[in-house]
N, C-alpha and C positions, 0 to 999 in steps of 0.2 A: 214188697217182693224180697224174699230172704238171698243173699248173696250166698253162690257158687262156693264151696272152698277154695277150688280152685282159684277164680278170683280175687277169693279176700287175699291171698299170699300171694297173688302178683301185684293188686294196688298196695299192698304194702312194700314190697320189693322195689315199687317202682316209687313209692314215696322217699325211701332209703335213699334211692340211687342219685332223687334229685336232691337230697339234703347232703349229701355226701359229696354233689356237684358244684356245691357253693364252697365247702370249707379250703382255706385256705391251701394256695399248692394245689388242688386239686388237679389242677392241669396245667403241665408247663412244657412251654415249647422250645426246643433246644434247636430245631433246625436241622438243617442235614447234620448228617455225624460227620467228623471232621478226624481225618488221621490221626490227630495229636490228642485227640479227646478218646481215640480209639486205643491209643499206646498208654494213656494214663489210667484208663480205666483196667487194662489189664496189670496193670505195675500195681494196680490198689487192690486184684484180687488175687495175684502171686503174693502181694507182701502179709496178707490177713491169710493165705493157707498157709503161711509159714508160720504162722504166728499158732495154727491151729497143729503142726505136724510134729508129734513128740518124738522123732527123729531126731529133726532138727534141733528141737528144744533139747532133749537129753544132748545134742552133741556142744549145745552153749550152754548146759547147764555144768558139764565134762572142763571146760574150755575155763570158765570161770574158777572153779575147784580149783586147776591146775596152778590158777592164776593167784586165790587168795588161799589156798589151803584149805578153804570148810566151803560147807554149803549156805548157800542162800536162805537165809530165813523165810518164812511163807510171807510175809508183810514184802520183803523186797522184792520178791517174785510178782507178788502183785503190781508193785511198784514200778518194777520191769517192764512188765504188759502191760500195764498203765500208758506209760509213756512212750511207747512203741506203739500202742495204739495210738496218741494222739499224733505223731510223727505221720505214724500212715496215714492219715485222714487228712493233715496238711496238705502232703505231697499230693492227693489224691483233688485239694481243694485246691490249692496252687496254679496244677493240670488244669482244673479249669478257666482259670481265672487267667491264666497264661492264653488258652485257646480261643476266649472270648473275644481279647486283647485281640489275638490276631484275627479272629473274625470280624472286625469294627477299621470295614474297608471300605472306599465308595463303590458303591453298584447301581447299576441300571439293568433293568430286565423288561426286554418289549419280550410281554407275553403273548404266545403264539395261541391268540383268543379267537381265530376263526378271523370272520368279519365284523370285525370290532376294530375294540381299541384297550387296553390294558396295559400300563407300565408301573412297575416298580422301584422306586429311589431309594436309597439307603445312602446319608450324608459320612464322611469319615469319623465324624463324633459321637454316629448312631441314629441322626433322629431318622426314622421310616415313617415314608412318604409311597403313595398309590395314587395315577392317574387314571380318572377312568376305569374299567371293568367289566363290560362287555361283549357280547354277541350276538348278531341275528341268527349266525349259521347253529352256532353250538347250543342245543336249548339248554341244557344243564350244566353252561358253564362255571356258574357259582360253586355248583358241587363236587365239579370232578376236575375243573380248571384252577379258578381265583382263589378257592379256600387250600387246595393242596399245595397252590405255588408259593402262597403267602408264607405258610407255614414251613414250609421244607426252606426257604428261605430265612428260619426264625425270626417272621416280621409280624409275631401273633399281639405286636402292642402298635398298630397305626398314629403315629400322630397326628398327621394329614389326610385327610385324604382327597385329593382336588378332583371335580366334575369338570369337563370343558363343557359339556352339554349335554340335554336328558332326556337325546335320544335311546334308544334302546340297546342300541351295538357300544355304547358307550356306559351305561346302566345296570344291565341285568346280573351282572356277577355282585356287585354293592347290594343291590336290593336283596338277593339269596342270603346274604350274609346278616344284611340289618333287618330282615325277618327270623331270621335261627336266632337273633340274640344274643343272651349268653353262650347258647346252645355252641356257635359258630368256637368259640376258645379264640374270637377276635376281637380285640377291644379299641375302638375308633376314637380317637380324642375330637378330632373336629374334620367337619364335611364342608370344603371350601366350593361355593359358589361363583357362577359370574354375577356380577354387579348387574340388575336389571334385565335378568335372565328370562326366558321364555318359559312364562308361567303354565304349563300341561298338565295333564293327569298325572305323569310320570313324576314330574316335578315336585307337586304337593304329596304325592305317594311317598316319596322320598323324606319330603321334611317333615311328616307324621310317625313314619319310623324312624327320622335323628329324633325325634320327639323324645317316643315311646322307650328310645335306648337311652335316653340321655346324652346322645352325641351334641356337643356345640357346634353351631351354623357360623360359618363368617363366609361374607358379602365381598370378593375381591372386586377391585379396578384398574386397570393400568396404573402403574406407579407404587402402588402395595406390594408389598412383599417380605418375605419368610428366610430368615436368618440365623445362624449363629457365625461362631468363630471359624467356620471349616467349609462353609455353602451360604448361596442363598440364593431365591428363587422370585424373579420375580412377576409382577402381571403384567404383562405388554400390550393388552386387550383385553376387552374394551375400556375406552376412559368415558365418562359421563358427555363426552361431545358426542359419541356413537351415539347418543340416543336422544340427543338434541338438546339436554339437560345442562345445567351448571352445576359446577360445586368444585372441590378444591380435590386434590389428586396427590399419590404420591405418598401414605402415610403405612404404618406397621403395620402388619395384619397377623401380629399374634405371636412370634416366640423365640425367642431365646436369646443367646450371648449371654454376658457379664454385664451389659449393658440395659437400663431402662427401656422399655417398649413404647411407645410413642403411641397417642390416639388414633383411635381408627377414625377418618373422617366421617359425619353425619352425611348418609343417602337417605336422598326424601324422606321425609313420610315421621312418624310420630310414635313408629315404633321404639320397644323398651329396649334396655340397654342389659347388658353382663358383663362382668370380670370375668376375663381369661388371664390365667398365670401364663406368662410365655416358658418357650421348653427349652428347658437348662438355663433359665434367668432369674433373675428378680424380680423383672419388671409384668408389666401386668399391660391389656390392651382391649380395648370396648370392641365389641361384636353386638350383633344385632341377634336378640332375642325375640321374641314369640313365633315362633316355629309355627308353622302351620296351623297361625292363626290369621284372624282378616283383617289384622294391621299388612302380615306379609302380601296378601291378595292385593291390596290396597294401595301399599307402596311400591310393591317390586313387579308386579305381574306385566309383563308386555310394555315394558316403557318403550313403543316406538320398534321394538323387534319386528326385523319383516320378514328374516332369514334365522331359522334359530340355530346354521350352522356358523353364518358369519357371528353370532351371539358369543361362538367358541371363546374360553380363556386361552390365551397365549402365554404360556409361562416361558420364562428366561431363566434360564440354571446356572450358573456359575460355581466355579471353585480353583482352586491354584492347579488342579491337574486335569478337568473336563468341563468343556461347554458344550449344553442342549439346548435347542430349543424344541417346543412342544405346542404345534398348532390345531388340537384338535382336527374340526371339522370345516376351516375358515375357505372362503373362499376368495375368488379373482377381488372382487372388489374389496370384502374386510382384510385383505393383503395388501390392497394398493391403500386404504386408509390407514392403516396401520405405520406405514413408511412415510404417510404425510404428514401423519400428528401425532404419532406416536414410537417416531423413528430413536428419541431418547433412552427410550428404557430396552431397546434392542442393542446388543453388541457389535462388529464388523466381522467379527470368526465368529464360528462354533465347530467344534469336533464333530457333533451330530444333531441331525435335523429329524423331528419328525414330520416326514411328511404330509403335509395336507389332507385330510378327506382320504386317506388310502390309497392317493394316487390319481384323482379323479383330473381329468383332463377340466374341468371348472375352476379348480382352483390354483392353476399357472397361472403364475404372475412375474412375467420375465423382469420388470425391475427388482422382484424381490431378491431372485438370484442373481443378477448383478451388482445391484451392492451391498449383499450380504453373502460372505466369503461361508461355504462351504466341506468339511472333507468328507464329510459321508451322510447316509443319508438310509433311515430305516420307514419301509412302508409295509405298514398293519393291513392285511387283508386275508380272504380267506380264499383257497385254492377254489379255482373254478369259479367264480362268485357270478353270480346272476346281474353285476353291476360292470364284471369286465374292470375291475377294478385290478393291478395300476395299469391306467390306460398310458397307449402309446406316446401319444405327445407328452407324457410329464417322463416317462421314463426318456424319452430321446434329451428334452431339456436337460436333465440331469446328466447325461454321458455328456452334454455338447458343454459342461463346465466342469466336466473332470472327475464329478462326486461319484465315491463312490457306493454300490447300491445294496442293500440287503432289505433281503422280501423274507416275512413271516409265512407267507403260504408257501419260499419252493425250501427254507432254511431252518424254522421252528423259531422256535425261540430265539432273541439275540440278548447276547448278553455280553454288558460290560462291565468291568471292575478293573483295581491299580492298586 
């Protein structure tokens, strides 16, 4: 069957556009524009129309005359604009380099994902981090939510990016993304796991496309955790007693500092191993390889999970000017064990709390908030929700210790940075 002309000059077009898609720079993400990159940009295209307006020119060509008595030879006139040219382009690289600087600040962004879950971290040294991502309410929140926030953010290089669990309010923005691919202009270093996670369709769905994109898997457990010199994050849940198991607790899970990276502890099973460089180090830290193959089925699927929200990672955030903590979807119970065996690697403050399950009257756990001090406190849900999510009793809990409360369904987005 002989092709269309039509055709033939759109697949070619459209072969152009993907080869043109891979070369370098092709696409680069600058993030929201920022005042100062707004005033440099302009200072670099006044200083290059001056350079261009023989007004001007004739009146510093007039200026110099007066100055040496003869005119400029044509060599130093180039020479001139030479150098004027590379001055402007300085000033112009500078502006940015200046404006980066000041955008390399800690942030926190609970994305206003519906009924989900979605948060983004940004550490004061740069590295970008993503929890979660998200919706039952929003169908296409990958597309018109987690890819535009990421981006307007300039977070188009993930290095993290941690799963508390793989339900679907907590999922579907990731998977839109590590389906588009390259396509998405985001590129994911490593997709963090719970240690002995609730193995689902979603789950394996997931680690066939970190496959397919080349994303690295790594296995958290209570006591792992993600550092450099500026932050560091760590897993407060589950520890291998959650699931009835032995093994040793407490080791690197992957990056950075000035410092060596410490082994990642051996979880069951006879799965192969990889080198991960840690980010911004030297050091280097074993993660568990074969993605969504039947070592992973075999080792990790369902060790003993009965609840796959108490399954939740609990991460602990620290840094010299903010503490989070971030409990997925845990509930009453993986709250009260949390506090009995794994009250260590929690702190006695924190600035802000994500709260539990969205608020669910399940996962109150009044010794949590007793002895773990509070000041505020951000719940992910979506307006109206067919779940009445945050319910009553966790919202009164919360006033009756002073925290204060912000809701993504009546506020949007919350966001913090310093």
């Amino acid at each position: 069957m002989l092709i269309k002309p039509g055709t033939f000059v759109l697949k070619i077009y459209d072969l152009v556009c993907k080869f043109m898609y891979k070369l370098p720079f092709a696409r680069i993400n600058i993030g929201r524009i920022s005042m100062y990159q707004v005033f440099f940009y302009y200072l670099f295209i006044f200083l290059i129309l001056i350079l261009f307006n023989r007004r001007v020119l004739k009146h510093v060509r007039n200026f110099i005359y007066k100055k040496r008595h003869r005119w400029l030879s044509r060599k130093k006139c180039i020479l001139f604009v030479s150098i004027y040219t590379v001055l402007v382009t300085f000033v112009f690289l500078g502006g940015l380099i200046i404006s980066y600087l000041l955008s390399l600040k800690e942030l926190a962004v609970f994305v206003d994902v519906g009924q989900g879950d979605g948060i983004l971290l940004r550490s004061e040294s740069g590295v970008n981090m993503v929890i979660d991502g998200g919706s039952t309410s929003e169908k296409q929140l990958g597309k018109y939510t987690m890819l535009p926030v990421i981006k307007y953010f300039g977070m188009a290089h993930v290095d993290y990016w941690f799963i508390s669990h793989t339900d679907t309010d907590h999922i579907s923005g990731l998977e839109y993304i590590l389906e588009l691919g390259e396509r998405s202009g985001i590129r994911i270093d490593n997709l963090v796991f719970s240690y002995g996670m609730y193995s689902d369709d979603n789950c394996k769905r997931l680690l066939r496309l970190a496959d397919k994109n080349g994303v690295n898997v790594i296995f958290m457990k209570a006591g792992d955790y993600v550092a450099d010199e500026s932050f560091r994050i760590t897993c407060a849940h589950p520890d291998v007693g959650f699931y009835g198991d032995a093994g040793s607790e407490g080791d690197y899970a992957g990056v950075g500092g000035d410092g060596s990276a410490g082994e990642n502890a051996s979880i069951e099973g006879d799965g192969s191993a990889e080198t991960y460089a840690g980010v911004g180090g030297d050091g280097s830290a074993e993660t568990y390889a074969g993605v969504g193959s039947d070592e992973y089925d075999e080792t990790y699927a369902n060790v003993g999970v009965v609840d796959i929200n108490d399954a939740s990672l609990c991460l602990s955030y620290s840094s010299p000017d903010l503490n989070m903590l971030f409990t997925g979807d845990m509930g009453e119970e993986a709250l009260e064990y949390m506090l009995l065996h794994e009250r260590r690697y929690l702190l006695s403050h924190y600035d802000i709390l994500k709260v539990p399950h969205h608020g669910s009257k399940n996962s109150i756990n009044f010794e949590f908030y007793d002895l773990i001090d509070f000041e505020s406190a951000v719940i992910s849900c979506g307006e109206n929700n067919r779940h009445g999510h945050p319910h009553e009793e966790t919202l009164e809990r919360l006033r009756e210790k002073e925290i204060i409360i912000y809701r993504t369904d009546e506020e949007g987005a919350v966001i913090v940075d310093y």
